[in-house]
C-alpha atoms as one frame of an Amber mdcrd trajectory, in Angstrom:
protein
 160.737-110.071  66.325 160.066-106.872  64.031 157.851-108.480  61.667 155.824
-110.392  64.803 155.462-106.276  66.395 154.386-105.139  63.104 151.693-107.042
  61.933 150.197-107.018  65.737 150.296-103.090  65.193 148.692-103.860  61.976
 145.707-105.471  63.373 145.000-102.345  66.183 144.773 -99.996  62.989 143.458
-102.807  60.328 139.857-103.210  61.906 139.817-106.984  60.977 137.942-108.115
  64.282 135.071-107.151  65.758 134.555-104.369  68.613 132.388-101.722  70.291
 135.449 -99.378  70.508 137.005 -97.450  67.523 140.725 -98.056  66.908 143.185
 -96.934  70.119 144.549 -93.574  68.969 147.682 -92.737  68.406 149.709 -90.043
  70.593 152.425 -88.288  68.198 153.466 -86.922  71.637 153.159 -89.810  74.120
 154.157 -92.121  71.333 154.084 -95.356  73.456 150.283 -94.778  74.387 148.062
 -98.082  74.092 145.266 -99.809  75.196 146.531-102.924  77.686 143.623-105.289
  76.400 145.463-104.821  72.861 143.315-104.190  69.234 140.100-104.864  67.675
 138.413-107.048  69.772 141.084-107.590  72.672 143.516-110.505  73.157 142.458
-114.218  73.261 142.577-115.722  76.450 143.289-118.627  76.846 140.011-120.029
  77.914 138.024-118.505  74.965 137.643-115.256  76.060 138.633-111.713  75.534
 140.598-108.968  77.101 137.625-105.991  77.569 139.417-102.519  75.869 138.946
 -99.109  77.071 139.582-100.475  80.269 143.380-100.200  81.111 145.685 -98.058
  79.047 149.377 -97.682  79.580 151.908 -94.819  78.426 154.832 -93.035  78.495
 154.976 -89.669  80.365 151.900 -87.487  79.510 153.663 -84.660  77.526 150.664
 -84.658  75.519 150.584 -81.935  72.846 147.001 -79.898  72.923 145.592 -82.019
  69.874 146.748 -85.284  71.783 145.310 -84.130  75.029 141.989 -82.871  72.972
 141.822 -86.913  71.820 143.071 -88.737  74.980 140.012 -86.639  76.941 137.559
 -88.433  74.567 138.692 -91.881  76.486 137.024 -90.947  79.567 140.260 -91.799
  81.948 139.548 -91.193  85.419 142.977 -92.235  87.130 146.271 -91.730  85.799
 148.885 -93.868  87.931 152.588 -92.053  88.079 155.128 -94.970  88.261 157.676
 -92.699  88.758 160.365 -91.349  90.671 160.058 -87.978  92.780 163.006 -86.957
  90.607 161.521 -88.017  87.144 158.100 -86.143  88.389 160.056 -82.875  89.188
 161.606 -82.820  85.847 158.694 -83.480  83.926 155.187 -82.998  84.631 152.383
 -84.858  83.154 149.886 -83.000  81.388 146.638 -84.749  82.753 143.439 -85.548
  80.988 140.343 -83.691  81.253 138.648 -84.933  85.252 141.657 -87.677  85.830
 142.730 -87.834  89.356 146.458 -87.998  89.690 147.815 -91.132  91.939 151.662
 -91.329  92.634 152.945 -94.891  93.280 157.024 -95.205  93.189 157.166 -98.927
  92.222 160.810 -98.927  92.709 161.074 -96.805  96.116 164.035 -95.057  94.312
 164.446 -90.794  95.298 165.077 -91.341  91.419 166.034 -92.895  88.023 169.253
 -94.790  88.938 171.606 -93.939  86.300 173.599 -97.007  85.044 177.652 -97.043
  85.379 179.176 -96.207  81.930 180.978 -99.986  83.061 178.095-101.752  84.026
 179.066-105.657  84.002 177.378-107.247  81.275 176.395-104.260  79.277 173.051
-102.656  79.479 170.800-106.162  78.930 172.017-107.442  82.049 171.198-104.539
  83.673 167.845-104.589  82.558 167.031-107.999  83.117 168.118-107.243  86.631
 165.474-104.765  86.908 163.188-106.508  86.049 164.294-109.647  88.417 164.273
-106.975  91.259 160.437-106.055  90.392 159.855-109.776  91.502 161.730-109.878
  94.028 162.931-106.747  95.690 161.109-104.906  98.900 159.535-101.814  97.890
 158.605-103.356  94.441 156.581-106.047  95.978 155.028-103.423  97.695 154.794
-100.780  94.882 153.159-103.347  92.670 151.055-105.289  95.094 149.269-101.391
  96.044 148.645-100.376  92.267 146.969-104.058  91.668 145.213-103.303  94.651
 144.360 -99.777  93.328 143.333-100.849  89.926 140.988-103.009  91.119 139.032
-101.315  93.453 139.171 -98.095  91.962 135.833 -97.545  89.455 136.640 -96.107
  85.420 139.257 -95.801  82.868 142.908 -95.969  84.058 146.283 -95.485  82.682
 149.157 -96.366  83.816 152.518 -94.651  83.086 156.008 -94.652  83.424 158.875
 -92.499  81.650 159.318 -94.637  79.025 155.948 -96.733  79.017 158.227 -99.999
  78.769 159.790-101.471  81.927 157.739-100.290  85.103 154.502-100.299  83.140
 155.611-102.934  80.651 155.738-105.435  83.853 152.477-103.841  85.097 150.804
-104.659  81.625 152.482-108.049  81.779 150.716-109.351  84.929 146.899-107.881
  84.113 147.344-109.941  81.064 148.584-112.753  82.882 145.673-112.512  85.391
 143.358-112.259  82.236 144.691-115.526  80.968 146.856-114.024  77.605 148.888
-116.856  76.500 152.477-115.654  77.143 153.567-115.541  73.668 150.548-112.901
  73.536 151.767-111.334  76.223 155.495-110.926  74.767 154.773-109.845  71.933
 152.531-106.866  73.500 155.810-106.171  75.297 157.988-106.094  72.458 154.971
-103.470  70.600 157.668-100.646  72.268 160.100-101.119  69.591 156.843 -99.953
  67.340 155.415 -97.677  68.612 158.343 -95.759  70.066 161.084 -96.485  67.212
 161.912 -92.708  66.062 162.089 -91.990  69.895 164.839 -95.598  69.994 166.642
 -94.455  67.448 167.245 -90.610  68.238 168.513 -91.548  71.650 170.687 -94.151
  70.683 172.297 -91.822  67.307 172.576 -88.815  70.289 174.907 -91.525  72.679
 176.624 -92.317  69.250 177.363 -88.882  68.875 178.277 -88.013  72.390 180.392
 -90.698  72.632 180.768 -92.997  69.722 179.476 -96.444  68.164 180.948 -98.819
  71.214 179.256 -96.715  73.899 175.810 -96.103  71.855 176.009-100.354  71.548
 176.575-100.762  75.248 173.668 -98.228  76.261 171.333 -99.127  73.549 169.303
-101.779  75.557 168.336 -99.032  78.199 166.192 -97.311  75.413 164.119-100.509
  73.676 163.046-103.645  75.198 164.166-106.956  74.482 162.253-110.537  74.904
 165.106-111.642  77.189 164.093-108.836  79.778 160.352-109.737  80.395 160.916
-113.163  80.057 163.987-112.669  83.575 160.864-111.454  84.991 158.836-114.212
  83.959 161.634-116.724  85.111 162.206-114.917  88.494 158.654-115.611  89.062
 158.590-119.222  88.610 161.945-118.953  90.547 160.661-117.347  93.688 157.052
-118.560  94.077 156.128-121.249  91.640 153.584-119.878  89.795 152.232-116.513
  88.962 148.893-117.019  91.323 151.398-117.217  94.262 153.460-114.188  93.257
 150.391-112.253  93.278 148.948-113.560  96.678 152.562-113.980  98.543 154.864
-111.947  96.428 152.529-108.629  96.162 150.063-109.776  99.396 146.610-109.500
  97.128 143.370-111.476  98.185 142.242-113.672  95.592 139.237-111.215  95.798
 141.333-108.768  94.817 142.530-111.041  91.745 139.071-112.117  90.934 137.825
-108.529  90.512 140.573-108.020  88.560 140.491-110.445  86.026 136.324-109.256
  86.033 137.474-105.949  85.167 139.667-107.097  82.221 137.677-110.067  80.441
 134.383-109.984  78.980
């Protein structure tokens, strides 16, 4: 899956298709900052369209540096939404853009980031695809989510949307507008799997600091709580089709959204 991320990054600096927007720039201090409708001319749907960019971003926590804040206030974002938890906000603050208004939504209605047992059965992927079941599936995630859909549709401008890491709480958020815009799935995965990219020297200092803590066994076992793997998306995916059939009926009885709601959506992310 390396080589599929990679030449999908290729393309958002390459220039190779058409667009009205300049390449998506990239954040040495937010390192997992990206445009959700993808590179040059936006992802295919799959009904001959294209994903609109400059739209949606999505991001890691805003510890922008002043030279990546100077850039990230050229995009004109008017809402940043704060996936986080109370705890992860009192830790670290985002540094907002220029005129953004700041809009707290705790997706997972956790006080804060739940730190996984050193024992956790099944290691750290089954842990993750867990989380990612419970988005689907759990109380205050159904209504987490189904308010930020609600939010980004009805709200006018740019908007990001961030979580500490930019992968899971966002990653799922990114996941569905692309699914609402019609992205073929494989699309849509390999979007996902664009962490490993764009946030590989991050990946790999974190999981060489556990080795070092602790050793090569216990870096293994909590190495999947720093990256994201296909198999964690696609639980999500599968708890979906699970629970309600198709995605159309997650959105409207899973997260409670009007099909008006959905409609203006997918307006806002196709052209």
């Amino acid at each position: 899956m390396s080589g599929f991320g990679s030449a999908l990054l290729s393309a958002c600096g390459g220039g190779g298709l058409s667009s009205d927007l300049p390449d998506t720039p990239r954040l040495a201090s937010v390192d997992n900052f990206r445009d959700v409708g993808g590179a040059g001319g936006g992802y295919q749907t799959v009904d001959g369209r294209q994903v609109r960019r400059g739209m949606f971003y999505r991001s890691n926590t805003l510890t922008l540096s002043a030279a990546d804040k100077a850039v990230i206030d050229t995009l004109s974002i008017a809402t940043v939404y704060d996936l986080r938890t109370p705890g992860e906000v009192a830790r670290v603050a985002d540094v907002m853009p220029s005129g953004a208004a700041y809009k707290s939504v705790n997706v997972t209605g956790e006080h804060d980031q739940i730190v996984p047992p050193a024992d956790v059965s099944g290691g750290g992927m089954a842990m993750m695809e867990s989380a990612e079941r419970a988005y689907v599936t759990g109380v205050a995630q159904r209504a987490g989510y189904g308010a930020l859909l609600s939010q980004l549709a009805n709200t006018p401008g740019v908007q990001l949307i961030q979580s500490t890491a930019g992968k899971d709480r966002a990653g799922w958020v990114a996941a569905v507008l692309l699914s609402i815009a019609n992205v073929p799935l494989d699309v849509i995965m390999q979007d996902y799997l664009l962490t490993n990219t764009y946030a590989a020297a991050s990946i790999n200092t974190q999981v060489a600091a556990v080795q070092a803590e602790s050793g090569a066994a216990a870096a293994a076992l909590d190495a999947p709580f720093f990256s994201v793997q296909e198999s964690f998306l696609q639980a999500g995916f599968d708890q979906v089709q699970a629970s309600y059939g198709t995605m159309s009926s997650y959105l409207t009885t899973g997260l409670g959204l009007s099909q008006s709601t959905i409609d203006t959506l997918h307006d806002r992310l196709v052209v």
